[in-house]
N, C-alpha and C positions, 0 to 999 in steps of 0.2 A: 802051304795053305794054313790060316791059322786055327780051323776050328770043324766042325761040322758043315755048317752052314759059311760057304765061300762069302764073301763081301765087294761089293765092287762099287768106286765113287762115281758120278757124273757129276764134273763143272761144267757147263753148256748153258744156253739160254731155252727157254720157256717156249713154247707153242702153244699157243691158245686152242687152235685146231684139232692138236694132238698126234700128229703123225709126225713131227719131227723133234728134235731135241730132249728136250730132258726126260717129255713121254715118254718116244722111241725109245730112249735109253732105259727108261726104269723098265717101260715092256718088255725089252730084249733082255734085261736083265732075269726078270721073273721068268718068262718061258723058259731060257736057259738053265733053271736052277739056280742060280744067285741073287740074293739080298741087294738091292740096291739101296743107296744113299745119294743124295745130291745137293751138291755146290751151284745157285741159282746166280747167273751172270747178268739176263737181263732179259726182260719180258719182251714178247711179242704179241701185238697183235694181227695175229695171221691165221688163215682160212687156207683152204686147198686151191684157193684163185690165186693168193699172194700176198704180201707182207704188208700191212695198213702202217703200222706205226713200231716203235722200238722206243722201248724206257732203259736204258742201262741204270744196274744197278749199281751204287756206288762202291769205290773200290776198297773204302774199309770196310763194306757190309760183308763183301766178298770174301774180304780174309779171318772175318770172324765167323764167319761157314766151315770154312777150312777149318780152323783152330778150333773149334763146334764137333764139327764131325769126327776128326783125326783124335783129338784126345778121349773120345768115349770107345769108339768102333774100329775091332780089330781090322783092317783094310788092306784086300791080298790085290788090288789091282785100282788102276783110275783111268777114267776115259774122260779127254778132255775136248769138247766142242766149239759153239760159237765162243768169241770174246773182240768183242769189238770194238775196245777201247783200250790205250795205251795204256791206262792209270790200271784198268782190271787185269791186261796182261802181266803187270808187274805184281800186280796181288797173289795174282796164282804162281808164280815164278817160284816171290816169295816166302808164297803160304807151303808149296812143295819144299823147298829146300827146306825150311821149318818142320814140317811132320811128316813127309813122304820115303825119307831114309830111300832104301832099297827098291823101294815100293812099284811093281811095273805099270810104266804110264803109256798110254795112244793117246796120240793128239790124232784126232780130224780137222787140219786145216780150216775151217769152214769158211766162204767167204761171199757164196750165191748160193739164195735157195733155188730149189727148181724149178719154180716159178721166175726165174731171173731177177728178184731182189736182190740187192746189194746186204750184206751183213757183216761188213768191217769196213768200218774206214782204211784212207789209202795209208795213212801216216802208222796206221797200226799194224801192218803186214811187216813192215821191217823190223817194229819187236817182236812182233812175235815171232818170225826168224834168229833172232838174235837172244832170245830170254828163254825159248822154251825148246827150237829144234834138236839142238845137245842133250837138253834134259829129258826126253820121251824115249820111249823102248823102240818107240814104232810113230810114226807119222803117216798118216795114209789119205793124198790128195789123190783127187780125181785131176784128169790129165788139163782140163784152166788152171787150178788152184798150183799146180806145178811147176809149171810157166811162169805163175806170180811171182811164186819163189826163188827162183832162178832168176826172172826176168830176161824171160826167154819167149820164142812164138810157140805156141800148142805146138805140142808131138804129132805127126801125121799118120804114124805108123807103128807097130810094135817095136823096134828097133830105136825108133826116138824116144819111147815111153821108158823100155831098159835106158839107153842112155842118160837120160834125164835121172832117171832112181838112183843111178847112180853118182852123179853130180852132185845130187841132193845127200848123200853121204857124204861125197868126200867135201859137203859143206858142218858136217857135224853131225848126221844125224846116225843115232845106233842103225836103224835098220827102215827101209821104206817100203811100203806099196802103195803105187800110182794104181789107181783103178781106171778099168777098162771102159767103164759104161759112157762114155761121150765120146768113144771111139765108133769104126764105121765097120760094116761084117757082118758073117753069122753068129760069129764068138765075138763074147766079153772077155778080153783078158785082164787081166789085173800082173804084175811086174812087181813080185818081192827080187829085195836087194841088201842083204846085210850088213856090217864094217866089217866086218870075218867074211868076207866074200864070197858066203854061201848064194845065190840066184835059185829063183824057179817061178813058174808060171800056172797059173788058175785060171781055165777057161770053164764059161759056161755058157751056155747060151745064148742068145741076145734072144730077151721076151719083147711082144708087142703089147706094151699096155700104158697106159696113162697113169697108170698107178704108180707112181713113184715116190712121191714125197717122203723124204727120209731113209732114202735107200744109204746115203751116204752116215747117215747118224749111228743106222741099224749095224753094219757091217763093223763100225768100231767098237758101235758099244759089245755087240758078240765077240769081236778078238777078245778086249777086255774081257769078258765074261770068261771067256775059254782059259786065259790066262790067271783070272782068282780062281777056276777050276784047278790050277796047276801043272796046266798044258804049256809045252813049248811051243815057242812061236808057230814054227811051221803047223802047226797041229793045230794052235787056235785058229789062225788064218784059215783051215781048211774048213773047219768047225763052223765058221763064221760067217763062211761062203756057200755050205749047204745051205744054214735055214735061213739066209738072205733069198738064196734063189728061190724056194720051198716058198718062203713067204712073198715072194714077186708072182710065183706063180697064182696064188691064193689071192689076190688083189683085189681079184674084179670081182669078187665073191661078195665084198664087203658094200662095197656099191656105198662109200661115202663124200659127200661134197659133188661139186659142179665143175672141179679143176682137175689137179693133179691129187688124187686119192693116197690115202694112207697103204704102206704094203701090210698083209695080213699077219702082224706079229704072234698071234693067237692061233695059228695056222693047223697044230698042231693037237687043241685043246678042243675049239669051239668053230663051228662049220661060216 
């Protein structure tokens, strides 16, 4: 860790809303104890009903964020989100190899909000496969986003979900979890899978709530977090899936919007 105060990046897109992406990220950041910074990929206009419109931003603005952020601020982790576009996936590619050194990265696939908007084109799934899967500590799709990857049908079962994770490695990636939550049950599992083929499994409950929106943001940007803390993997992941759960539980306390609400990132501070 470099310093007192942990540091953690987000490249991800914008929510106008504020329950997903870059908020979620810089909230989970702050609750957790770590400093956030962020690499802004490209606006949304979007509400807890769903996605109105998308501005990407362009893919030299992108890597002068990078080059912005990474030359001032010492940066013990990066969590990477939406990118929607070929040109900004290669920004980031680039901008990492350039300033990220050793630096541990999550990527969150991102590719539907929970609202069922689309948030990547189809042409841009294969670089991002190909430019960044290798490069991340950790990748952590939900069990669609998986599929995509592979190109393959959803997992039906816990079994297809390990499988798959592991696929997903021996397509390059250091280490996966496939999350559990668009699975069927009483338990959430979520399916870590290493290249050192270490395995293990995170169950939690499966809550009833409509409050979702950015469950998927939150849970990486806290590995991350857990990670600029100076945690091993396993340890952040576990980190990360308390106050995910803690703040799903906390959801409907907030009572925001008309759709799929924000989970309670503040859970722990403010009622």
């Amino acid at each position: 860790m470099s310093g007192a105060s942990p540091i953690a990046v987000t490249i991800a897109g914008s929510d106008s809303g504020g329950g997903a992406g870059i908020q979620a990220d810089l909230k989970t950041f702050s609750a957790l104890g770590v400093y956030g910074a962020s690499v802004i990929t490209a606006l949304t206009a979007q509400n807890t009903r769903g996605v109105q419109g998308i501005h990407d931003v362009p893919a030299a603005f992108v890597a002068q964020q990078i080059d912005s952020v990474f030359s001032d601020l010492a940066v013990d982790a990066v969590k990477i989100g939406m990118l929607s576009q070929i040109a900004v996936i290669d920004a980031v590619a680039d901008g990492l190899a350039r300033q990220a050194g050793t630096i541990p990265v999550v990527l969150d696939p991102v590719m539907v909000a929970t609202s069922g908007d689309r948030l990547i084109s189809e042409d841009a799934v294969a670089a991002l496969r190909d430019r960044l899967l290798t490069r991340a500590d950790l990748i952590t799709p939900n069990l669609p986003e998986a599929a995509v990857l592979l190109g393959e049908a959803v997992a039906e079962d816990e079994a297809g979900a390990a499988s798959q994770a592991r696929r997903l490695v021996a397509l390059g990636a250091r280490a996966v979890l496939i999350k559990g939550g668009h699975g069927h049950g009483a338990m959430s599992v979520d399916h870590l899978v290493t290249a050192d083929g270490h395995a293990q499994t995170f169950a939690a409950p499966r809550l009833t709530t409509q409050n979702t929106h950015g469950t998927g943001c939150t849970l990486s940007s806290a590995i991350a977090a857990g990670l600029a803390r100076g945690l091993e993997l396993p340890a952040a992941v576990t980190l990360a899936k308390d106050y995910l759960t803690a703040a799903l539980n906390a959801a409907d306390r907030l009572a925001i919007g008309s759709g799929h609400g924000p989970v309670h990132h503040f859970h722990a501070i403010w009622p």
